[in-house]
Every structure is written in C-alpha cells, then in structure tokens.
C-alpha positions in Angstrom: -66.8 18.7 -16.1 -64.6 21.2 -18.0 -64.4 21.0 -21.6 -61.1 21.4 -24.0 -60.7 25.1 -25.3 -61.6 25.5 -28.7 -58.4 25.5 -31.1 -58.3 26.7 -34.3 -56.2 23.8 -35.6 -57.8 21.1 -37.3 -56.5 17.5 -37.9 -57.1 17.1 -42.5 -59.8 14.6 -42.9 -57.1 12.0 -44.2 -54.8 11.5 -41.0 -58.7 11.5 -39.4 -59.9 8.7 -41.2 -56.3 6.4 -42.0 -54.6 7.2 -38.3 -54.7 3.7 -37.3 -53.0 2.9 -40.7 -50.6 5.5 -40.2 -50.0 4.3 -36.8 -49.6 0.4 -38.2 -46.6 1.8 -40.5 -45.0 3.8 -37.9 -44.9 1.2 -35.7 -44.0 -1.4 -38.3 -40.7 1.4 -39.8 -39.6 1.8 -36.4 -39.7 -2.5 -35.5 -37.6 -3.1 -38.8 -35.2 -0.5 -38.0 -34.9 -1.8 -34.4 -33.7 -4.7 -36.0 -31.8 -3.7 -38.1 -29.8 -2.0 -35.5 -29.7 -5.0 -32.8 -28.4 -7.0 -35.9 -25.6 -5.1 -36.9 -24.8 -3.8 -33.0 -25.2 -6.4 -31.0 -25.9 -10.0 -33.0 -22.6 -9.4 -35.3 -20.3 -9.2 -32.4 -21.5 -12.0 -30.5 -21.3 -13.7 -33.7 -17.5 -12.6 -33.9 -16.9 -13.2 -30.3 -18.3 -16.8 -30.3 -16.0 -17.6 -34.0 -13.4 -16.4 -31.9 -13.7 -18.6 -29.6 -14.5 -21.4 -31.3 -10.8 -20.9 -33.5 -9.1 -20.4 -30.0 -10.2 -23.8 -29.2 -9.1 -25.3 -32.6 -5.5 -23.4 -32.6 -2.8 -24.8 -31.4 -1.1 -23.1 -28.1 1.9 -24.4 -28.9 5.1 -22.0 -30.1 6.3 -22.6 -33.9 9.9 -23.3 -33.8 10.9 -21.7 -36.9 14.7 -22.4 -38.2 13.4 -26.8 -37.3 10.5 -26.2 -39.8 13.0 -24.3 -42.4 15.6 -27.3 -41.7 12.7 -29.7 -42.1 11.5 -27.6 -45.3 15.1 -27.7 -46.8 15.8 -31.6 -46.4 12.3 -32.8 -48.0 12.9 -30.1 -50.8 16.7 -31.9 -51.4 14.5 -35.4 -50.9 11.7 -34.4 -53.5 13.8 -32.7 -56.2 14.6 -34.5 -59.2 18.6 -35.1 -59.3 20.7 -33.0 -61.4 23.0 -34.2 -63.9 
C-alpha cells in the first residue's frame, strides 16, 4: 500500500480540533440561506399567483357601463341633496 507524499502544509491545531463545529456552521449558513432564497424566489410568487387567482374568482367579468353609472350617480346626488331655496 502506497502512502500520501509528505507535504509541507499543515492544517493549525484549531480547524484540527473544532472541524466538526466548523462543519456544523457551514452547513447550518448555507441551509438558512437556502431558505432564504426559496422564500423570496419561489414561495412569494406562488403566493402572488394563488392571490391572483383567488381575486379572479371574486371579480366580476362583467363590463362597467360607464355614462349608466354617471346617470345613476347624478340622479341619487339630485335625490340626496338638500333643496335650495
């Protein structure tokens, strides 16, 4: 069996003895900012898209008819005002 080469670089005592700790907040930094990420990319738009929806369902589909709400508007305003003297 052949052995590893000799290298002249040497891992400092501290990433020796914490790397499972450093490895547990890697992995926990890149999980938050993974979700992060699928919150604002993905969950906000289905969010958006399904709101959407739901007001499509709740609007009406019919056409306004403009100058019969003004005429509308204009005889309740003449029935509602107080009369002049």
């Amino acid at each position: 069996m052949s052995e590893l080469p000799e290298t002249s670089y040497r891992i400092p005592k501290f990433f020796r003895r914490r790397h499972f700790l450093i490895a547990a907040i890697l992995m926990a930094l890149i999980f938050i900012v993974e979700g992060i990420f699928l919150y604002q990319y993905f969950y906000r738009s289905l969010i958006a898209t399904k709101t959407l929806i739901e007001l499509r369902e709740q609007a009406s589909l019919e056409e306004l008819k403009i100058p019969l709400y003004r005429r509308l508007l204009k005889s309740y305003e003449k029935k509602t005002s107080p009369p002049r003297a």
